[in-house]
Structures are given as structure tokens and as C-alpha cells.
N, CA, C and O atoms as a GROMACS GRO file, in nm:
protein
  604
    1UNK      N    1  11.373  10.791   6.547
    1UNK     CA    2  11.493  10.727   6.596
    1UNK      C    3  11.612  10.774   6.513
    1UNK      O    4  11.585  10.768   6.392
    2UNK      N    5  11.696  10.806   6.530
    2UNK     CA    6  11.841  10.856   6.535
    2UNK      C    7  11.934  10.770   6.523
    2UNK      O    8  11.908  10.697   6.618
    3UNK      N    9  12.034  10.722   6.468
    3UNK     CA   10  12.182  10.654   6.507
    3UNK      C   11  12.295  10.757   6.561
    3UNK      O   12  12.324  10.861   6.501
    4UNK      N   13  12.344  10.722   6.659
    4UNK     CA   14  12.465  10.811   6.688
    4UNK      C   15  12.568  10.736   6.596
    4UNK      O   16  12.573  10.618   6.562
    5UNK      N   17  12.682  10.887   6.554
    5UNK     CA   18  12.810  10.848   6.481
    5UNK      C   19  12.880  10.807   6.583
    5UNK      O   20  12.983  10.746   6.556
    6UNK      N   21  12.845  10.826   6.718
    6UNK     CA   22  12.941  10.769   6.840
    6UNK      C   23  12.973  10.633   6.844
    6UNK      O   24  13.078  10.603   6.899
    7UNK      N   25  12.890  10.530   6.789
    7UNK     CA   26  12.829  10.386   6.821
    7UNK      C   27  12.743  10.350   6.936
    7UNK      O   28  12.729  10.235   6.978
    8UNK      N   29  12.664  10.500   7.007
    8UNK     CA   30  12.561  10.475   7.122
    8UNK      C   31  12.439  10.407   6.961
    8UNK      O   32  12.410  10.409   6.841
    9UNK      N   33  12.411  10.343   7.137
    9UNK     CA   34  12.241  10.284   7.072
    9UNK      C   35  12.181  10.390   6.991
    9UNK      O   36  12.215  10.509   6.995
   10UNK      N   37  12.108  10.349   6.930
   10UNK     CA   38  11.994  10.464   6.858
   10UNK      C   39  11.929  10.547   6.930
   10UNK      O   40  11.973  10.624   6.846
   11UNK      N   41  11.846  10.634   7.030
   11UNK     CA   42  11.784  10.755   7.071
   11UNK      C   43  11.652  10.653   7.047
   11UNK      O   44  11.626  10.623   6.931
   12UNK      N   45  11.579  10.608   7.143
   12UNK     CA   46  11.420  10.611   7.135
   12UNK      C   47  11.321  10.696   7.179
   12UNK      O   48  11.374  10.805   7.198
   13UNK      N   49  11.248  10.699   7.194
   13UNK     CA   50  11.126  10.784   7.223
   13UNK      C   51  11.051  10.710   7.332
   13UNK      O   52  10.968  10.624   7.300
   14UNK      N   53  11.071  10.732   7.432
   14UNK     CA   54  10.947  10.717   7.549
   14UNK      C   55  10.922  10.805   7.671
   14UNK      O   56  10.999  10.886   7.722
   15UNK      N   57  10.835  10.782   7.695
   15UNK     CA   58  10.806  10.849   7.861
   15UNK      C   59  10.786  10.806   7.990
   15UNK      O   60  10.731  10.696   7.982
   16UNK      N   61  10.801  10.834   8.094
   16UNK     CA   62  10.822  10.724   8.205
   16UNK      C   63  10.753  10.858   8.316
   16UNK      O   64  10.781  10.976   8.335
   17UNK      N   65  10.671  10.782   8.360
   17UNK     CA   66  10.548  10.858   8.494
   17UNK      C   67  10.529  10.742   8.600
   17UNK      O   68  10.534  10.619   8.609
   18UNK      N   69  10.504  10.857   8.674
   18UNK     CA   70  10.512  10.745   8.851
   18UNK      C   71  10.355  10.664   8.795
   18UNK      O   72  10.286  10.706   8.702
   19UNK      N   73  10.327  10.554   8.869
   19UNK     CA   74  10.238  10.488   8.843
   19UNK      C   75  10.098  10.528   8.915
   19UNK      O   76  10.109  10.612   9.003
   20UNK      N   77  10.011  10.495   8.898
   20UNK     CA   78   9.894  10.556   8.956
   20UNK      C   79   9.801  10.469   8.977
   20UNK      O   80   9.818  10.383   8.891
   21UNK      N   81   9.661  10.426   9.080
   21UNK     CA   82   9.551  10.308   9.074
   21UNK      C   83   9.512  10.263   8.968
   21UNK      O   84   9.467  10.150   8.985
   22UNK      N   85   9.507  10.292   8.879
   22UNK     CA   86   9.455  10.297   8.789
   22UNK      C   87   9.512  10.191   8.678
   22UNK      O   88   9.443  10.151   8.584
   23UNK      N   89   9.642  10.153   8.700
   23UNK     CA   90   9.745  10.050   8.618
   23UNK      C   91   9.767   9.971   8.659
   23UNK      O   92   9.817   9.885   8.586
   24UNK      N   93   9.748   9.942   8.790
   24UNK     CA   94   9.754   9.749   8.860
   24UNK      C   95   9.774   9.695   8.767
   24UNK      O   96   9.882   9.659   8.720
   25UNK      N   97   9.634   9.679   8.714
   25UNK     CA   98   9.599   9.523   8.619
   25UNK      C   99   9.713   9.561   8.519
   25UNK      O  100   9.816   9.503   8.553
   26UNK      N  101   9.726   9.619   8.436
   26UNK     CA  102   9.826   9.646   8.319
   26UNK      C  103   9.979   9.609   8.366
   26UNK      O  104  10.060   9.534   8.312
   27UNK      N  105   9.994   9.704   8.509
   27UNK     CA  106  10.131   9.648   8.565
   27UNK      C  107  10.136   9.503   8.536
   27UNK      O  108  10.204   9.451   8.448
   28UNK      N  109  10.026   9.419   8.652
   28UNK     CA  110  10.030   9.318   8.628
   28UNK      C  111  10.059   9.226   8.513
   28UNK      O  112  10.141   9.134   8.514
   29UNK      N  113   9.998   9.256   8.435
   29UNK     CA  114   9.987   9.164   8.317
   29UNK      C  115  10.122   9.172   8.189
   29UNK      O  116  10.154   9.099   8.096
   30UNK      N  117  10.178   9.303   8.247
   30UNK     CA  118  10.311   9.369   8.168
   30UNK      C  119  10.418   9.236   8.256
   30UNK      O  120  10.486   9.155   8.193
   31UNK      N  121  10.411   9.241   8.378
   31UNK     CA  122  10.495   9.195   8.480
   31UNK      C  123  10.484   9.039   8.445
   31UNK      O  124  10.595   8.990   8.426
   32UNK      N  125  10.346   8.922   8.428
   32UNK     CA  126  10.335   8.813   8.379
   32UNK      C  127  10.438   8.785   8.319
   32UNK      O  128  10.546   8.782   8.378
   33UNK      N  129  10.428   8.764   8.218
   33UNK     CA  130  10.598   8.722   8.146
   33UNK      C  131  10.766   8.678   8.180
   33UNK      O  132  10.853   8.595   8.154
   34UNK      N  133  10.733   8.822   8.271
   34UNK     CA  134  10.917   8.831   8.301
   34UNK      C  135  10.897   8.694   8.408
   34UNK      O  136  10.980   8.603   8.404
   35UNK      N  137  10.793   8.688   8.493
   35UNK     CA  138  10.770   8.644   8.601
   35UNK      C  139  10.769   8.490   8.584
   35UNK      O  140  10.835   8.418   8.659
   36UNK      N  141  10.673   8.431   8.462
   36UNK     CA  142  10.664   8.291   8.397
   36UNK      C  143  10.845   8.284   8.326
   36UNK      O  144  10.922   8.189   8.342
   37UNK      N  145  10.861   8.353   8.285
   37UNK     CA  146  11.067   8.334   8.273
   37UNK      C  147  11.122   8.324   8.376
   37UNK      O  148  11.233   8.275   8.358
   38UNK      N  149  11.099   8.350   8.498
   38UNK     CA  150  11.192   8.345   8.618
   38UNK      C  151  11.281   8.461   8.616
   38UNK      O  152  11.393   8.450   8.667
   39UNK      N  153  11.238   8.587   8.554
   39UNK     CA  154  11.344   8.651   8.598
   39UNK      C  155  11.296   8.790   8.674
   39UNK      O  156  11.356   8.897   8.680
   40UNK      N  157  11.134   8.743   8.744
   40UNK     CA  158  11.094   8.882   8.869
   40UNK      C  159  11.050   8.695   8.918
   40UNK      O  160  11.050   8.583   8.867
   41UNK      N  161  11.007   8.783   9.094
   41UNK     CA  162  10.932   8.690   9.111
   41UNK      C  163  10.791   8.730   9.164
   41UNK      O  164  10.777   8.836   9.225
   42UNK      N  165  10.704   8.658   9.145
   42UNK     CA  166  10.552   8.676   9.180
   42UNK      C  167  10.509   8.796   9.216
   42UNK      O  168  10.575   8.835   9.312
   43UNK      N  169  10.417   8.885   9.178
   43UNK     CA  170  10.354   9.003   9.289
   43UNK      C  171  10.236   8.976   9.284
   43UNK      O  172  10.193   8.922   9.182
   44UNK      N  173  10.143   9.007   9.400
   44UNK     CA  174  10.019   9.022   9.355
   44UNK      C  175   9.965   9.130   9.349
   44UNK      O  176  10.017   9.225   9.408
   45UNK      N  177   9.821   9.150   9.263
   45UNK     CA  178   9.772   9.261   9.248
   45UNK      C  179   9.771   9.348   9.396
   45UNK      O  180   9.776   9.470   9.384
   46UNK      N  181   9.766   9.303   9.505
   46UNK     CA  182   9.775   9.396   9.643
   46UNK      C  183   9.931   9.427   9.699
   46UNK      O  184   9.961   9.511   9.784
   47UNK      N  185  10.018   9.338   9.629
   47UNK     CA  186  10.154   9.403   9.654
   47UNK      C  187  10.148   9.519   9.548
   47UNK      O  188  10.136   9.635   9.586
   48UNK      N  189  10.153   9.493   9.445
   48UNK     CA  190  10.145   9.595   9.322
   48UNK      C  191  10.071   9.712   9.401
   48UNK      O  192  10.141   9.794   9.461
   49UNK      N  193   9.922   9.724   9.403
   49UNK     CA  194   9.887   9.838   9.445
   49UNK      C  195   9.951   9.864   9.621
   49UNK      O  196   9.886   9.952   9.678
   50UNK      N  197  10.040   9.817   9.688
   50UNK     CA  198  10.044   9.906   9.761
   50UNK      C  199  10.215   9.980   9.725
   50UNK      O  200  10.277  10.054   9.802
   51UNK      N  201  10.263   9.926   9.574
   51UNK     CA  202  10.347  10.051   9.562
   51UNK      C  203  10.338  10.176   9.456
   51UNK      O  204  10.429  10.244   9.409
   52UNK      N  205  10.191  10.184   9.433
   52UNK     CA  206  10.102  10.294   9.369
   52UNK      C  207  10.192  10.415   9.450
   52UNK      O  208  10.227  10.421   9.568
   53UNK      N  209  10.213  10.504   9.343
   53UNK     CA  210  10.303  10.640   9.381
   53UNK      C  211  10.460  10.605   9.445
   53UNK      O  212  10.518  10.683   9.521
   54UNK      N  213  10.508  10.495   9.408
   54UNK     CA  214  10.636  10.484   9.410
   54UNK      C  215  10.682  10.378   9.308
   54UNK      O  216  10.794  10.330   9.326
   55UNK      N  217  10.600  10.332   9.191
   55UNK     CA  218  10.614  10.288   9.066
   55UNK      C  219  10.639  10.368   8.929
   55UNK      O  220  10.588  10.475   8.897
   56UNK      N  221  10.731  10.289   8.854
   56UNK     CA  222  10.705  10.421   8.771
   56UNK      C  223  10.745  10.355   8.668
   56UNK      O  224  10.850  10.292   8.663
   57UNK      N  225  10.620  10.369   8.533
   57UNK     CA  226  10.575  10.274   8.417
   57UNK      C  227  10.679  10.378   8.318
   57UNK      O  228  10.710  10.497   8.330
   58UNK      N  229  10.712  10.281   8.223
   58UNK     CA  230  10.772  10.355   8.090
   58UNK      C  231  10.708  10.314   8.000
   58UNK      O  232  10.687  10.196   7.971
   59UNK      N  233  10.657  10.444   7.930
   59UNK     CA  234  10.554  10.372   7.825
   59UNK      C  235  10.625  10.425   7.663
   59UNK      O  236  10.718  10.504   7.650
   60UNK      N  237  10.570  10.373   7.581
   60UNK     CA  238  10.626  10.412   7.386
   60UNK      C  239  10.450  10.342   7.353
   60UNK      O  240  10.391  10.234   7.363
   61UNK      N  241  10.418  10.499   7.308
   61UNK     CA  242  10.320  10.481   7.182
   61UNK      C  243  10.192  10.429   7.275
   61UNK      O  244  10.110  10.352   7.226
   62UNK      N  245  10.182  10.472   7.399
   62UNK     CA  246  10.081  10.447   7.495
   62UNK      C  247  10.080  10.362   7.559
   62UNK      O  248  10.000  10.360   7.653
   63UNK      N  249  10.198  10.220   7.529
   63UNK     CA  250  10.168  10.076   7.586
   63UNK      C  251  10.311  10.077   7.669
   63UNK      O  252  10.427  10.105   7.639
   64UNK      N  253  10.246  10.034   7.789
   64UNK     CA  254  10.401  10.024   7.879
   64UNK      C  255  10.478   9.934   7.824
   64UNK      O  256  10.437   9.835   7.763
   65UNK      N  257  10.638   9.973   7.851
   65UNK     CA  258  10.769   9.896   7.769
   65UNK      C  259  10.833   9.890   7.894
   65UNK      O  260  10.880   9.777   7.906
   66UNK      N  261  10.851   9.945   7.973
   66UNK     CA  262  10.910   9.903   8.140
   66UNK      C  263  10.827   9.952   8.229
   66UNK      O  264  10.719  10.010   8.225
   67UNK      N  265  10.929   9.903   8.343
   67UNK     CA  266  10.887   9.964   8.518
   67UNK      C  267  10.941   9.893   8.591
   67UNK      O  268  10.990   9.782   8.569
   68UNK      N  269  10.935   9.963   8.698
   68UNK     CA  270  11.035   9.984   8.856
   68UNK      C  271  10.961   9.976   8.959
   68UNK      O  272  10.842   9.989   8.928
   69UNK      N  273  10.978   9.962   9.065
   69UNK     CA  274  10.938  10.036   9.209
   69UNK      C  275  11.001  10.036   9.278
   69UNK      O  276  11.094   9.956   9.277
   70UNK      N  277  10.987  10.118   9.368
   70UNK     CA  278  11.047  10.169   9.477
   70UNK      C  279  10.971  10.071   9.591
   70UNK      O  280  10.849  10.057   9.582
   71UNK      N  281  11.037  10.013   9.685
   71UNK     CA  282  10.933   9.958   9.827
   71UNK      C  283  11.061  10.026   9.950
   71UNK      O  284  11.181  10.006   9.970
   72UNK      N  285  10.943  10.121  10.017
   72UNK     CA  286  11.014  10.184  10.122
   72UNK      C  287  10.997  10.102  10.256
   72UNK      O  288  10.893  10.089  10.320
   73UNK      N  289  11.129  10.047  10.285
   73UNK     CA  290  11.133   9.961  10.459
   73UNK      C  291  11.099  10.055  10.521
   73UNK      O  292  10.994  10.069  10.583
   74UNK      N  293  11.186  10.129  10.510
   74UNK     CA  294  11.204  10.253  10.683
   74UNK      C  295  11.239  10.392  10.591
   74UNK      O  296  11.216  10.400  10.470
   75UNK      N  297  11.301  10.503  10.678
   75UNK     CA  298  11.317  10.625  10.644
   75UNK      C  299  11.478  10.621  10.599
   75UNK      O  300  11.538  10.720  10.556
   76UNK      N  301  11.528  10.505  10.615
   76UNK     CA  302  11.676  10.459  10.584
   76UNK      C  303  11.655  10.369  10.489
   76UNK      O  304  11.765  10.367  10.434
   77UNK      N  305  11.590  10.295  10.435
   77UNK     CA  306  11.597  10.164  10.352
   77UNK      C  307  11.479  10.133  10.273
   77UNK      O  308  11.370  10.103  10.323
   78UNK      N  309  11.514  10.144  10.100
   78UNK     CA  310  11.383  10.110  10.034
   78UNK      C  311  11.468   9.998   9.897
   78UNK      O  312  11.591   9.998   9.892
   79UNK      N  313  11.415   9.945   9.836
   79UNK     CA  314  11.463   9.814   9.832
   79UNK      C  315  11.410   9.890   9.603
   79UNK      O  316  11.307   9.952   9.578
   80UNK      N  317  11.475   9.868   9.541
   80UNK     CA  318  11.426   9.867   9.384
   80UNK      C  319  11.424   9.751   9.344
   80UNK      O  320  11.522   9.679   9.326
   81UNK      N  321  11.252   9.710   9.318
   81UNK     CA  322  11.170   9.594   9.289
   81UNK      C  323  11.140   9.606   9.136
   81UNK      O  324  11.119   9.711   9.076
   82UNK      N  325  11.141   9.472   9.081
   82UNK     CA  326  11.046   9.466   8.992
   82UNK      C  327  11.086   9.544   8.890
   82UNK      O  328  11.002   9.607   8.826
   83UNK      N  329  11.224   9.549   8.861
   83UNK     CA  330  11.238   9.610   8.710
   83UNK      C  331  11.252   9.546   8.577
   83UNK      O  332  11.344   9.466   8.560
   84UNK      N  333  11.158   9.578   8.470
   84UNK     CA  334  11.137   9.483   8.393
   84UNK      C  335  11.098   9.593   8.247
   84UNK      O  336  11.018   9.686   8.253
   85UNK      N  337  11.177   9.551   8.122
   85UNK     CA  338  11.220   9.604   8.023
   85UNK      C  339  11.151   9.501   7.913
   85UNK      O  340  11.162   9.381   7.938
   86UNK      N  341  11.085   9.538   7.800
   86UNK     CA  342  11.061   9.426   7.728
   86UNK      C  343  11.188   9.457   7.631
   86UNK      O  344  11.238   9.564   7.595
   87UNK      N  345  11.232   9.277   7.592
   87UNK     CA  346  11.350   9.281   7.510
   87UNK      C  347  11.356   9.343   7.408
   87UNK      O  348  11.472   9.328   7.372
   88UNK      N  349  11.309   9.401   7.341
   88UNK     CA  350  11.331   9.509   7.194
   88UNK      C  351  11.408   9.647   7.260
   88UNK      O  352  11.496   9.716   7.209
   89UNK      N  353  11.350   9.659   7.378
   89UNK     CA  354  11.394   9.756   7.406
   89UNK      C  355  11.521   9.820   7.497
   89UNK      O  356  11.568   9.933   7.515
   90UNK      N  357  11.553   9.667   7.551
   90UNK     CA  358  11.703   9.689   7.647
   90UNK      C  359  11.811   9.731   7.573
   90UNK      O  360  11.842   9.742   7.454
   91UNK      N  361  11.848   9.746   7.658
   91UNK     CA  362  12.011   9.854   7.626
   91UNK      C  363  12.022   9.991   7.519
   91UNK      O  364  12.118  10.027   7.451
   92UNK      N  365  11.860  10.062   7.537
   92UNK     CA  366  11.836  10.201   7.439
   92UNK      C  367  11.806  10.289   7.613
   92UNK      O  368  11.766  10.405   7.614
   93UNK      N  369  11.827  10.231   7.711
   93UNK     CA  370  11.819  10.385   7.816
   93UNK      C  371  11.706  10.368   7.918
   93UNK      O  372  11.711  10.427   8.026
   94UNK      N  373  11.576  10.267   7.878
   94UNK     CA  374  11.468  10.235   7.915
   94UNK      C  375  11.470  10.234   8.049
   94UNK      O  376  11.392  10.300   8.116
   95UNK      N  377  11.591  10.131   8.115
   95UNK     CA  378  11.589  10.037   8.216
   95UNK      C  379  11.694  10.141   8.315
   95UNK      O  380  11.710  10.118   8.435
   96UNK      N  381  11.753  10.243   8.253
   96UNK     CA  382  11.881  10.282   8.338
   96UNK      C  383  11.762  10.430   8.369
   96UNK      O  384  11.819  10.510   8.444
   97UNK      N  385  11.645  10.469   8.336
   97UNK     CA  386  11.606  10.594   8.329
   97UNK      C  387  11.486  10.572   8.458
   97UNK      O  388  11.446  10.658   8.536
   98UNK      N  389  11.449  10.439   8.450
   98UNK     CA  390  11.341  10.361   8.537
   98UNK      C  391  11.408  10.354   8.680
   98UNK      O  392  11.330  10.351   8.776
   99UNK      N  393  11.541  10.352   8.704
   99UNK     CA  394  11.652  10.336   8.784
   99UNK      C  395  11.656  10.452   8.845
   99UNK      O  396  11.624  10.456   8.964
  100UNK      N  397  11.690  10.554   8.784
  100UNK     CA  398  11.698  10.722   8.813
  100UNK      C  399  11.619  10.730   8.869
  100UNK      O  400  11.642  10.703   8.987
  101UNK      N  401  11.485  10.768   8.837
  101UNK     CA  402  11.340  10.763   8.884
  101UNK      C  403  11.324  10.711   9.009
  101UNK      O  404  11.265  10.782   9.090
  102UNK      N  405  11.370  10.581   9.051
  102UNK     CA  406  11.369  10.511   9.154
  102UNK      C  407  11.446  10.587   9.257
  102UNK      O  408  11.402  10.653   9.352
  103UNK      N  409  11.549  10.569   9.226
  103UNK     CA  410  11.706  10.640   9.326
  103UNK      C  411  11.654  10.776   9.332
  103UNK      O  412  11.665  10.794   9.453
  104UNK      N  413  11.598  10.904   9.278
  104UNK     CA  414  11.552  10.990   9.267
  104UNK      C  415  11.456  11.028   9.353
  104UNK      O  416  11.465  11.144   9.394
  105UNK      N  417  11.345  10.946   9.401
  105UNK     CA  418  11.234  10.965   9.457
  105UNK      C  419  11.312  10.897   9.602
  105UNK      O  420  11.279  10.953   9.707
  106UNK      N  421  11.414  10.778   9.614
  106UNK     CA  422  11.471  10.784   9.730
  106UNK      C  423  11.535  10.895   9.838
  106UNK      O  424  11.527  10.927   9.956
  107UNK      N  425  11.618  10.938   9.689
  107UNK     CA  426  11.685  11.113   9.789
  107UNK      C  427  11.575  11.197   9.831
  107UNK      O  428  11.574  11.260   9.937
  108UNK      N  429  11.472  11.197   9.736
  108UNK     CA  430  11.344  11.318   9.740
  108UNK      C  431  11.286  11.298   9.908
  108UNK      O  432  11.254  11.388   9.984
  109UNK      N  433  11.284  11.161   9.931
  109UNK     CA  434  11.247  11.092  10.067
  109UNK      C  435  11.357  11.079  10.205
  109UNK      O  436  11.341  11.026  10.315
  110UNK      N  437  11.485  11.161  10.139
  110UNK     CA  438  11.562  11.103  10.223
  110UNK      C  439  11.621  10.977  10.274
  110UNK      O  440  11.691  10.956  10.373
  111UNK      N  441  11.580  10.905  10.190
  111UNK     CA  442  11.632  10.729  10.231
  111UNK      C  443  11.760  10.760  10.207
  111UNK      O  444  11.803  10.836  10.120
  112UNK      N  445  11.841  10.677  10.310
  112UNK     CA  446  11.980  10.647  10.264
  112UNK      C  447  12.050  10.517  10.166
  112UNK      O  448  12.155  10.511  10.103
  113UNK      N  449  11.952  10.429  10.184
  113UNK     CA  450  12.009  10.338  10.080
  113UNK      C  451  11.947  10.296  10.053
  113UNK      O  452  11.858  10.264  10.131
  114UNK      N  453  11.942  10.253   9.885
  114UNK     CA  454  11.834  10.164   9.811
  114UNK      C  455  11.924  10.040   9.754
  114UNK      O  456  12.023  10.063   9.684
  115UNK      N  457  11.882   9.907   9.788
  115UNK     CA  458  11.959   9.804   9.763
  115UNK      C  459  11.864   9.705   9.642
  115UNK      O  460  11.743   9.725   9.638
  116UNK      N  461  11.903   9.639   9.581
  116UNK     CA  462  11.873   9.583   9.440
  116UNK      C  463  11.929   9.426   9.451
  116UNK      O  464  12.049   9.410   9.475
  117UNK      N  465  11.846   9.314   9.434
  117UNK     CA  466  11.830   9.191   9.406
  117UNK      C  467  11.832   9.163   9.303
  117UNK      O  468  11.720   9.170   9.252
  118UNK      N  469  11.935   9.119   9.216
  118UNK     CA  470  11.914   9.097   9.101
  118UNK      C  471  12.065   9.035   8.995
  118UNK      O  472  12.186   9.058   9.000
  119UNK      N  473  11.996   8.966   8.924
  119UNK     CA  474  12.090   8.863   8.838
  119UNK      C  475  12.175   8.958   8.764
  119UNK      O  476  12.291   8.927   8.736
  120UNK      N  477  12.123   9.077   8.727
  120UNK     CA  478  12.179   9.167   8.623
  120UNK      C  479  12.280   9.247   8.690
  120UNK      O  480  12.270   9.369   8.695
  121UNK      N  481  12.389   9.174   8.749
  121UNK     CA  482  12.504   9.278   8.757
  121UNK      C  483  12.572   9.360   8.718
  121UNK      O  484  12.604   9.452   8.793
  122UNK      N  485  12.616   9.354   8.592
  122UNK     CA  486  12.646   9.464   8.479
  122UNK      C  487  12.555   9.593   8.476
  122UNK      O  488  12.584   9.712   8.463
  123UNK      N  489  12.472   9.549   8.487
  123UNK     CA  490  12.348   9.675   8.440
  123UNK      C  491  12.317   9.775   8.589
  123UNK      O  492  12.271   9.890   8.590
  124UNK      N  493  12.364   9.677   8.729
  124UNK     CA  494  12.324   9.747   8.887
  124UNK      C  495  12.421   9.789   8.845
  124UNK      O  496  12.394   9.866   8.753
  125UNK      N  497  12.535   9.781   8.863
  125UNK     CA  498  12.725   9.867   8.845
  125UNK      C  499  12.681   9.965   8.773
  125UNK      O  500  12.620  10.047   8.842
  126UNK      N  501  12.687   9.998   8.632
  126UNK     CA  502  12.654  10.044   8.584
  126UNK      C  503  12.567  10.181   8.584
  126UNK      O  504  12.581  10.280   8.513
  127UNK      N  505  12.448  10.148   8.714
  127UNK     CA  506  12.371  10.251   8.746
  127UNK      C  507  12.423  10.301   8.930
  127UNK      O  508  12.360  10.348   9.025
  128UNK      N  509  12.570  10.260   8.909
  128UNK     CA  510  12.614  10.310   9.082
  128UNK      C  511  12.576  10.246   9.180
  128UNK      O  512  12.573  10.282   9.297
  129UNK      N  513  12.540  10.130   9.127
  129UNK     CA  514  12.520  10.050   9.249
  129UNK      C  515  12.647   9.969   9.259
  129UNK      O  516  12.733   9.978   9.171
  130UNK      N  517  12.665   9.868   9.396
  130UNK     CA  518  12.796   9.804   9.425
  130UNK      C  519  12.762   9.684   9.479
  130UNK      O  520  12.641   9.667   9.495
  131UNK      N  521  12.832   9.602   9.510
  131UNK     CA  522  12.830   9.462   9.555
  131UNK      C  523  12.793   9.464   9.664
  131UNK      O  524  12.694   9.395   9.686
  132UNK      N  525  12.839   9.525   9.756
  132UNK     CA  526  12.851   9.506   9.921
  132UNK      C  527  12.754   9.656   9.967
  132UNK      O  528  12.714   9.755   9.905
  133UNK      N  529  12.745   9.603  10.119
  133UNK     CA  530  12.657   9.738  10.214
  133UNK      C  531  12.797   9.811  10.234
  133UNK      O  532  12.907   9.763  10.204
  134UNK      N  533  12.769   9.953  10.296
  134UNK     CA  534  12.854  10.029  10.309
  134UNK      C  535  12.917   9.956  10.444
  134UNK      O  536  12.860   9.895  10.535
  135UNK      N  537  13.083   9.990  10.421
  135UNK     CA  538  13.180   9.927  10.605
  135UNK      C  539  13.144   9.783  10.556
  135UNK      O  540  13.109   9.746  10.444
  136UNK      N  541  13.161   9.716  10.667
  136UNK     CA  542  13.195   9.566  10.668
  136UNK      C  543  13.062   9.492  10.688
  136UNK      O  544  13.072   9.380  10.738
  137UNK      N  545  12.954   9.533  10.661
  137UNK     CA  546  12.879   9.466  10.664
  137UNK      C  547  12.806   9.420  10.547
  137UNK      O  548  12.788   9.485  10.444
  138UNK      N  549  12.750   9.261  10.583
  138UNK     CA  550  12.712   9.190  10.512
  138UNK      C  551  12.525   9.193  10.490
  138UNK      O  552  12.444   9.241  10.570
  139UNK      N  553  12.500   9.135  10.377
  139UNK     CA  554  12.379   9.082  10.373
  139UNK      C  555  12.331   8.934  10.370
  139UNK      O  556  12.347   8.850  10.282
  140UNK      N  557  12.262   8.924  10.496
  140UNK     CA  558  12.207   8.778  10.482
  140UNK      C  559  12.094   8.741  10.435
  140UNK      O  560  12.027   8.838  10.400
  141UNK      N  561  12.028   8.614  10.414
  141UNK     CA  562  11.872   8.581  10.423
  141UNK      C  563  11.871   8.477  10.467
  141UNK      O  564  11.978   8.417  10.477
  142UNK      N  565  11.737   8.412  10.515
  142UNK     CA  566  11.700   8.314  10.562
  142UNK      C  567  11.542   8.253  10.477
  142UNK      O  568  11.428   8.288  10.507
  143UNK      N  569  11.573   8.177  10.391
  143UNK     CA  570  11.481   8.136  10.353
  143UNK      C  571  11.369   8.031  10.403
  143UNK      O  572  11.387   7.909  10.406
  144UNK      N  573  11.242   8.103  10.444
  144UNK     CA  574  11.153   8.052  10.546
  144UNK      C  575  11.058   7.954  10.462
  144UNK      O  576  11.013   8.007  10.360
  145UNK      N  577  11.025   7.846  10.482
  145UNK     CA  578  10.953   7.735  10.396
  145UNK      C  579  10.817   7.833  10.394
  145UNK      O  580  10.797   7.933  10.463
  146UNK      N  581  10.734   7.774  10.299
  146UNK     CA  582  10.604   7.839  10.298
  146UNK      C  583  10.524   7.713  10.371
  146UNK      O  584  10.559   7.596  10.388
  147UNK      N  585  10.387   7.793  10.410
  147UNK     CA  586  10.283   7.709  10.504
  147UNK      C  587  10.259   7.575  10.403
  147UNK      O  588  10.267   7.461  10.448
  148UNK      N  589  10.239   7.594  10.306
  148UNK     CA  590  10.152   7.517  10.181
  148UNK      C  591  10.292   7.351  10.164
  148UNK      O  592  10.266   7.232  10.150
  149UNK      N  593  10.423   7.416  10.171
  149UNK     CA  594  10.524   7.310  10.126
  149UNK      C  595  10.570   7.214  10.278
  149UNK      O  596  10.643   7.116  10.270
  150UNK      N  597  10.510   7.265  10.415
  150UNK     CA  598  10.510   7.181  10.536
  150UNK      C  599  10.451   7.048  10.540
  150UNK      O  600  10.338   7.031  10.496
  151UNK      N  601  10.498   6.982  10.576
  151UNK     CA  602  10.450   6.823  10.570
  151UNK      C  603  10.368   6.771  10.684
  151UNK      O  604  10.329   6.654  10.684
   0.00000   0.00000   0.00000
């Protein structure tokens, strides 16, 4: 590790590879945490594996320290899920490189837009993302009760 005379963060050392079958459970259990904080929400091991080859783990010293995914709607629209940084390591490059990766494998696919859910506004801006859809349109949702909370 390095200090810049600039006042950038220090320079860490990691590597970041698309994810493979083989890391579910690890995803998983990396992902636990953020998830018991409230700040992803739930996946299960069969959402997880079905975004095998459009995940992509950042690891230091062999043990994953982030990850991303990509979930492709259509040939126009894939959505960046599930990004999650352990705190020692935010704001050294981790989380903005996991981002690239993502947006990266979008163009590689031709998607035209990848849109992002998330509390961390500073950090979407930041990586070129924006508030609004392109033109005047909006985004809605409709939040559908689950079977289990029906009376």
C-alpha cells in the first residue's frame, strides 16, 4: 500500500473476476451481513446462481472484499444488483471497479441501460449514473403484498 502526495486514498491491492458455480455459497454468506443491516435485500442461493457469469467477486488475499451483478431484463435493460463492499475497504476503488465490470459487460452485450437501486447516491453519480431515465420518463413501482402477509 502506497499513500498518494495527492490526498487520494492509499492504492490497495485486489482482484476482481466474473463469478463462477462454484462461489454461491461464499457469495452468499459474503452477502449475509450487508443483508441482516438492511442495506441489500434478500437473495437466494437460486437467485445468486442464476447470475453466475454476470457476477463479479473482488477478492484481497484470496477472501472476497466485494461484488456486483449484473441481472439482464431484455437486450435493452439489465438492472446492477447487489453491490456490497466490506467497510475497511470503501472508498480505496473496490466498489467503483465492481461498477466498471458491471457497465462493461453491459456494452459487451449491447444493453442500453443499466439502472441502479440504491441509497448510495453519491457513489451512483459518481460512477455516471443519474437520477432520472433518459427524456421524460419516469420510474414507477408497485409494491405487491407477499402470499405469506395476506389475511
Amino acid at each position: 500500500m502506497s499513500e498518494s502526495s495527492s490526498g487520494e486514498s492509499p492504492k490497495i491491492d485486489f482482484t476482481v473476476r466474473i463469478s463462477e458455480e462454484a462461489d454461491v455459497a461464499a457469495v452468499h454468506a459474503f452477502l449475509r451481513p450487508f443483508i441482516a443491516a438492511g442495506r441489500l435485500l434478500e437473495r437466494t442461493m437460486e437467485e445468486l446462481d442464476d447470475l453466475v457469469g454476470t457476477g463479479f467477486i473482488a477478492e484481497q488475499n484470496g477472501k472476497i472484499v466485494g461484488f456486483a451483478a449484473l441481472e439482464i431484463y431484455s437486450a435493452k435493460l439489465a438492472e446492477l444488483r447487489s453491490l456490497a463492499v466490506i467497510p475497511q475497504l470503501r472508498g480505496k476503488g473496490v466498489g467503483k471497479e465492481l461498477v466498471k465490470r458491471c457497465v462493461q459487460l453491459a456494452k459487451d452485450r449491447r444493453i442500453l441501460e443499466v439502472l441502479a437501486i440504491s441509497s448510495s447516491e453519491e457513489f451512483f453519480l459518481s460512477c455516471g449514473f443519474d437520477y432520472t431515465l433518459p427524456g421524460e420518463k419516469k420510474a414507477f413501482f408497485c409494491q405487491l403484498p407477499s402470499d405469506d402477509s395476506a389475511g
